[in-house]
Structures are given as C-alpha cells and as structure tokens.
C-alpha positions in Angstrom: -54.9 -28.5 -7.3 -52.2 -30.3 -9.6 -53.3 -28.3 -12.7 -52.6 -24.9 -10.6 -49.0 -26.0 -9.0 -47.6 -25.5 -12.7 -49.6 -22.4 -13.3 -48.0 -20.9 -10.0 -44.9 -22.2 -10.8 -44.8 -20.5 -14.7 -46.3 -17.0 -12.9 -43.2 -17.4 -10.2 -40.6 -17.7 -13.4 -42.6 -15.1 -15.6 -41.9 -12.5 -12.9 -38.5 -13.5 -12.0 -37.6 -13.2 -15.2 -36.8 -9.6 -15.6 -35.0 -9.8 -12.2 -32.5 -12.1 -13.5 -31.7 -9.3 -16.4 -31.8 -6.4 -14.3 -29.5 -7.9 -11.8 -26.9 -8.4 -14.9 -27.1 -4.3 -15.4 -24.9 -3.3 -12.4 -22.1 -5.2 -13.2 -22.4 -4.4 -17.0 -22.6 -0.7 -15.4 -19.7 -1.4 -13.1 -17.5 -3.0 -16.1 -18.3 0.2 -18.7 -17.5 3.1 -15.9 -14.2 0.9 -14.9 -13.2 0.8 -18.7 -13.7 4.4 -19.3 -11.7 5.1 -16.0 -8.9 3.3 -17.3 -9.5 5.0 -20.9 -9.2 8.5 -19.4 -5.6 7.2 -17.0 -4.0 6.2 -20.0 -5.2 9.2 -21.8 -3.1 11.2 -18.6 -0.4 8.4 -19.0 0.2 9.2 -22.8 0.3 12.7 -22.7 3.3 12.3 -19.8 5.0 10.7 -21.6 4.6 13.6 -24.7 3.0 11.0 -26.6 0.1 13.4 -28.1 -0.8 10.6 -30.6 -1.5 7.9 -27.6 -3.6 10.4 -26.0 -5.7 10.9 -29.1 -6.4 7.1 -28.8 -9.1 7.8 -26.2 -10.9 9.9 -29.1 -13.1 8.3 -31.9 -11.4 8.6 -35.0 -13.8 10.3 -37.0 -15.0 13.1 -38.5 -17.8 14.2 -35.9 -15.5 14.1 -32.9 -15.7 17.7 -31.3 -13.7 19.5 -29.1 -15.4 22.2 -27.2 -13.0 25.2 -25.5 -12.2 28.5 -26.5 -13.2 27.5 -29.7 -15.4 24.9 -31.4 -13.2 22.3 -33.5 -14.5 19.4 -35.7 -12.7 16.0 -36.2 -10.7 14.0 -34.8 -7.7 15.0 -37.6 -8.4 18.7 -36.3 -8.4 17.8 -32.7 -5.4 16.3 -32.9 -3.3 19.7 -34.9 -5.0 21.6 -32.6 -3.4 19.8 -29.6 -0.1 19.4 -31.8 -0.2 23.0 -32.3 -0.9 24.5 -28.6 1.3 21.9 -26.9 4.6 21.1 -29.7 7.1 20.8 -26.9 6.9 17.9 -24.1 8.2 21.1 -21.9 4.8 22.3 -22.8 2.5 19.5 -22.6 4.0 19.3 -19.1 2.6 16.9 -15.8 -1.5 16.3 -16.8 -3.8 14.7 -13.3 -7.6 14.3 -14.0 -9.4 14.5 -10.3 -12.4 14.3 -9.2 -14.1 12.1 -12.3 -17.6 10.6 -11.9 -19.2 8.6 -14.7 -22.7 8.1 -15.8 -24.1 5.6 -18.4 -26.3 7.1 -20.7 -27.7 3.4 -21.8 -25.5 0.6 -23.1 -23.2 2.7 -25.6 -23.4 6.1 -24.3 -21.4 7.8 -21.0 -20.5 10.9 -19.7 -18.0 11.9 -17.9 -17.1 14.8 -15.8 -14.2 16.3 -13.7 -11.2 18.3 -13.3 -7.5 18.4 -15.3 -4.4 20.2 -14.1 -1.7 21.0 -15.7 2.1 21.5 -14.2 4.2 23.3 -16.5 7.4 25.9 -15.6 6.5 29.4 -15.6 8.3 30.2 -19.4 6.4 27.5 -20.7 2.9 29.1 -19.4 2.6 27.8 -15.6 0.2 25.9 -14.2 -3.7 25.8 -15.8 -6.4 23.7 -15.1 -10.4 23.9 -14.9 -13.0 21.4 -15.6 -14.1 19.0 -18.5 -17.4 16.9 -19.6 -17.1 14.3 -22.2 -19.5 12.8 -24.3 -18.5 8.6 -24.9 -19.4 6.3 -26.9 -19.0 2.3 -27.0 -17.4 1.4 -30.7 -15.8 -1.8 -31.9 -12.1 -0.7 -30.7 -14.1 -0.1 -27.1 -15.1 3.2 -25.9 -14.2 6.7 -27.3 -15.2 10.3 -26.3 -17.0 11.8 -29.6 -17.7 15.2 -27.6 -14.8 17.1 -24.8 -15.8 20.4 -23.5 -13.0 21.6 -21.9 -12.9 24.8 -19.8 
C-alpha cells in the first residue's frame, strides 16, 4: 500500500498539471483583449486631437501593414500619406468614436478585432460617415499593432 500512495499521488499532479496552465490562459486572454482596447481608444484619442501620426502608433511600422477600403494600400509609410492625404485639416479629421468592438485572440500573438467608427464632421468638410472595420493584430516588441484594417 505505501508503494501505491506516491504513485496516486504523482498520477494526481500529472493530471493537474495542465490545469494549472490552462487556468493562466484567461487572464493572459483577459490582459491582451484589455491592451488592444486601450490601443484602439488612444488610436480615437490621437486622431481628436488631429494628431494623425499618434494614431498611426496603433499600426506596425512596416512594410506589410495593409489597409483595406476603397482601395488596397501597402505599408505603413503609405497608410499613413493616405490618411495625411484624405484627412489634411483637423476640420476634416473631425470627432472619431469606435462602438461596438469585440475582440478575439487568435493564439498568443494574433487578435482580431471588429466594430464600428463614426465620424462627426460639418457638412462643408463632408458630414458625417461611418461603417464598420475588422483588424488583423499582432503582439510585437513595442506591444500590439494591427498589420491588416479593412475599413468599410
């Protein structure tokens, strides 16, 4: 009987083991989808403010970053003339909301993210215009960064 006490005991740990890792996943889960909450309201934040360049910081800075709309556009330097280019007055950029956002991890460096955008803007600089987006994230080394927006 003594010989099968540590036997039962090893078995016990052996299958509590992957508990005790799976357990850690939520709040890992919970962490990532809070970060790339707070990644997408400071994207909203920057552009407010007219700051086109802090809203670019939610993108990854490199040459595979695409923007999907009316057109296809390919990295992040190309992104950012085309928002520079559509939107060169803070009058035009006007008042930007995201609603509606869910997030989904894709595994421990990939996300999605869908939802809505509006934008308030005076009737001479366009009017108001919104629709929906999906993004495609990615964790780097400076944190998380979308690598794909289709926005419609």
């Amino acid at each position: 009987m003594p010989r099968s006490l540590p036997a039962a005991i090893g078995l016990a740990l052996f299958l509590a083991l992957p508990c005790f890792f799976l357990s850690a996943l939520p709040a890992q889960t919970i962490f990532a989808e809070q970060e790339i909450r707070t990644l997408i309201a400071r994207q909203a934040e920057a552009w407010n403010r007219g700051d086109v360049n802090g809203f670019m910081a939610g993108y990854e800075h490199a040459t595979t970053t695409t923007f999907v709309g009316a057109s296809i556009t390919r990295g992040y330097q190309q992104v950012l003339e085309r928002y520079l280019e559509r939107y060169p007055t803070r009058q035009k950029m006007g008042a930007l909301t995201f609603s509606n956002l869910e997030v989904q991890m894709l595994g421990e460096a990939y996300a999605s993210a869908v939802g809505q955008w509006n934008l308030k803007r005076a009737s001479d600089d366009g009017g108001d215009v919104g629709g929906y987006f999906t993004l495609l994230l990615r964790k780097t080394g400076v944190g998380w960064r979308i690598i794909l927006d289709h926005t419609s």
